[in-house]
N, C-alpha and C positions, 0 to 999 in steps of 0.2 A: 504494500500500500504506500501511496508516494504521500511525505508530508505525516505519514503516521510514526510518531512514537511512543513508544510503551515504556512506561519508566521501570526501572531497577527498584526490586526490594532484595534486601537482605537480613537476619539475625545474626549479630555479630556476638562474637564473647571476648571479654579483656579479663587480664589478670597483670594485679599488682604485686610483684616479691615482697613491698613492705608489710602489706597488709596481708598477705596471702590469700589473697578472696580472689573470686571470679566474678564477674559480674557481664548479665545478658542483656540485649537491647536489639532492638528492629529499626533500622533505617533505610530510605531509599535511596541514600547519598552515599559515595564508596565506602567503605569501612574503613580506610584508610582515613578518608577525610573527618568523619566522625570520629573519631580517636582524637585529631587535630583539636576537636571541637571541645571534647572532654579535657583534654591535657592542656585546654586554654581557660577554663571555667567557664564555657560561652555560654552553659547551662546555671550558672551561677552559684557562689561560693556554699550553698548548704546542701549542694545533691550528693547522693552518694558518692560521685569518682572527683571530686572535689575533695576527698579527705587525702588524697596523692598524688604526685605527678609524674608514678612509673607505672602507670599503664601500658600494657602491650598487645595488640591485638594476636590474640593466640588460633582467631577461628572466623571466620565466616562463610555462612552457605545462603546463595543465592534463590532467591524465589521468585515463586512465578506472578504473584500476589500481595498484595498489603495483609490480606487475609491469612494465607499460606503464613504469611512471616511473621502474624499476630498468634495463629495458634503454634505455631515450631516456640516460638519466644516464652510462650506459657507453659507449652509441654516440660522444656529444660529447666525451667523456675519453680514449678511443681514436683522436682525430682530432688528440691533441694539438697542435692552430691556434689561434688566437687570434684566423684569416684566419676561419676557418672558425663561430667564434663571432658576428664578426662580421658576418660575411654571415647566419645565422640572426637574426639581432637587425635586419639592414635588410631582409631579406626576407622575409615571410609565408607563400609558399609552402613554402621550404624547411621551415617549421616544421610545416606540412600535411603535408607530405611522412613528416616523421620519424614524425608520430604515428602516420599510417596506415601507414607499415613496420612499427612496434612493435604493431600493434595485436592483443589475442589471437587 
């Protein structure tokens, strides 16, 4: 389709060595850029990734939806692991897996 474009979503995960946490988030913007965003307080000084400034984007999977990327974002929140993140982050499938659960 000429003149059609379809924006980018993604669920990105960062993790800070200070803090040792991970922390999940849905954006439509690159995850790379997003990180910018957080590592600058664009979101303002009392949000979560506000309490450090060594965040690292450890992960991101692309979707096909705002939706897709809203429920993927809930499902890894709901699993509150950090076992579980990381096993997403060394396994490939499991990240196959979630997309096609989540898929419309």
């Amino acid at each position: 389709m000429t003149g059609f474009f379809q924006m980018q979503h993604f669920v990105y995960i960062l993790h800070s060595k200070m803090l040792s946490r991970y922390y999940t988030g849905k954006t439509s913007l690159e995850p790379h850029e997003r990180l910018k965003l957080h590592l600058t307080s664009y979101y303002g000084k009392t949000k979560f990734t506000a309490k450090t400034d060594d965040w690292e984007l450890v992960l991101s999977i692309r979707c096909i939806s705002p939706s897709q990327a809203e429920r993927i974002e809930k499902h890894i929140k709901s699993m509150k692991s950090s076992t579980y993140i990381q096993n997403l982050i060394k396994y490939p499938e499991m990240r196959e897996r979630i997309t096609t659960k989540f898929m419309e």
